[in-house]
N, C-alpha and C positions, 0 to 999 in steps of 0.2 A: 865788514861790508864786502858782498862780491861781487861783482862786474861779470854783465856779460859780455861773451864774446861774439866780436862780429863774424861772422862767415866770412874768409873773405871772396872776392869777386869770380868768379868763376865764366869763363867763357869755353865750351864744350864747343870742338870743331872737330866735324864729322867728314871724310871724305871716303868718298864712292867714284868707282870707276865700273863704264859700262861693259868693259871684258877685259879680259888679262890681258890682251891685246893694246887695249888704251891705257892699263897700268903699267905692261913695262914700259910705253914710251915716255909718258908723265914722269914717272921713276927715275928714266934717263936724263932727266931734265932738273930736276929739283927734288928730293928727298922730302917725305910726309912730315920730317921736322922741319923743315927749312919751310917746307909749303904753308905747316903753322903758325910758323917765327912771322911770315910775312902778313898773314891776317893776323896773329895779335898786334902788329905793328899799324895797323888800322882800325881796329873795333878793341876799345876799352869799357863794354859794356857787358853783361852778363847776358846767357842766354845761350842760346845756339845758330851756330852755323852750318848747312850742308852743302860741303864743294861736289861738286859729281863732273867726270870728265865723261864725255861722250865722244862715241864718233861723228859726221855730218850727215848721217839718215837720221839720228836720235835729237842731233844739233835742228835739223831743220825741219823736223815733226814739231818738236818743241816750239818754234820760231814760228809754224805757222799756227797752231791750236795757240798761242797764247799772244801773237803780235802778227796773225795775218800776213806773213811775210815767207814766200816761199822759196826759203832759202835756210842755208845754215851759218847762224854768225858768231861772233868770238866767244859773247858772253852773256848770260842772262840773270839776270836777277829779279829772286822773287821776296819779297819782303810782305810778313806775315805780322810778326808785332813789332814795333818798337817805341819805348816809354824812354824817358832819359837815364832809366838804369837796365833796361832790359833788351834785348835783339833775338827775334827769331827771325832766320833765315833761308832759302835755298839760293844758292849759284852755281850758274849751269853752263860748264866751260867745254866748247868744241876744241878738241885737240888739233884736227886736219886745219883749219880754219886758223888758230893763234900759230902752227907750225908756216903754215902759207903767207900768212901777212908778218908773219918775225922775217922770212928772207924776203920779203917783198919791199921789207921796209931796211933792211941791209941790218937788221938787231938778232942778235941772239935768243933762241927759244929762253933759254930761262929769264934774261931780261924782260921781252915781252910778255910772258905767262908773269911774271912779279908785278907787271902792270897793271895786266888785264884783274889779278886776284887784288891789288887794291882798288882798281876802277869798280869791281864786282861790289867789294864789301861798302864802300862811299855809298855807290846807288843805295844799298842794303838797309844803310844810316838815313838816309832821307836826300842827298845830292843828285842831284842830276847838272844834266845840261842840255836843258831846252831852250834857253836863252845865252845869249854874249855873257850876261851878268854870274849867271849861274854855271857856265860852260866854265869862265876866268877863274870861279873861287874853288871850283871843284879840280880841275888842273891845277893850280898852285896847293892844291891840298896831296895832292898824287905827285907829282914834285919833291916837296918837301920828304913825304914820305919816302918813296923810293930812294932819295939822296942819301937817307938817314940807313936806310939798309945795302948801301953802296951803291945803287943804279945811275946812270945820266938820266937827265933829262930826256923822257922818252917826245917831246915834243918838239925836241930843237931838230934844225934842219939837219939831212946827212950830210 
């Protein structure tokens, strides 16, 4: 008798940067392994993921053609499939934008970019927070997470 084998689970994560310019900053910040270490530590689904780091002309093209908002902001996400075994993805991370609000908020760029890249892939999965309800579960889920890859609590007061 023989058995087949499963495949096992595969998550494919793709990143793109808009010029060598937004790659070596990103680069300076977190290493393309370490940037994948922290999305597999959020999506245990197969599929695909595309991070793309932009500047804030590409940030806030993006932001207006897809959310009316003219402006350039941390993080966007676009979610195309997701079944309970499967995730297709884009997340579309303004470098200017996550470098401005990490000292604004007195945190370090790679603390806040590990945030915003679990904040990105949550949305990606089906969370938000449009509501207290869904705001509370989706923060203690980005919490947890971040803890678990040695972050603080990007919520608590400075």
């Amino acid at each position: 008798m023989t058995t087949k084998k499963v495949p096992p689970s595969k998550l494919e994560i793709d990143i793109q940067f808009a010029s060598t310019a937004i790659e070596d900053k990103v680069l300076s910040i977190a290493s393309v392994a370490i940037i994948k270490k922290w999305v597999k530590a959020a999506v245990q689904l197969n599929g695909l993921i595309t991070l793309r780091f932009v500047n804030a002309a590409e940030g806030k093209k993006l932001n207006f053609a897809f959310r009316n908002k003219d402006y350039a902001t941390n993080v966007l996400t676009f979610p195309y499939e997701l079944t309970k075994k499967t995730l297709l993805a884009d997340i579309i991370f303004c470098l200017p934008v996550i470098q401005k609000e990490a000292s604004e908020q007195s945190k370090t760029a790679k603390a806040h970019l590990a945030h915003l890249i679990i904040h990105g892939c949550l949305h990606a999965q089906g969370l938000d927070h449009e509501n207290d309800t869904e705001a509370k579960k989706m923060e203690y889920k980005e919490i947890i997470l971040l803890k678990s890859l040695g972050f603080t609590n990007p919520y608590a007061p400075i």
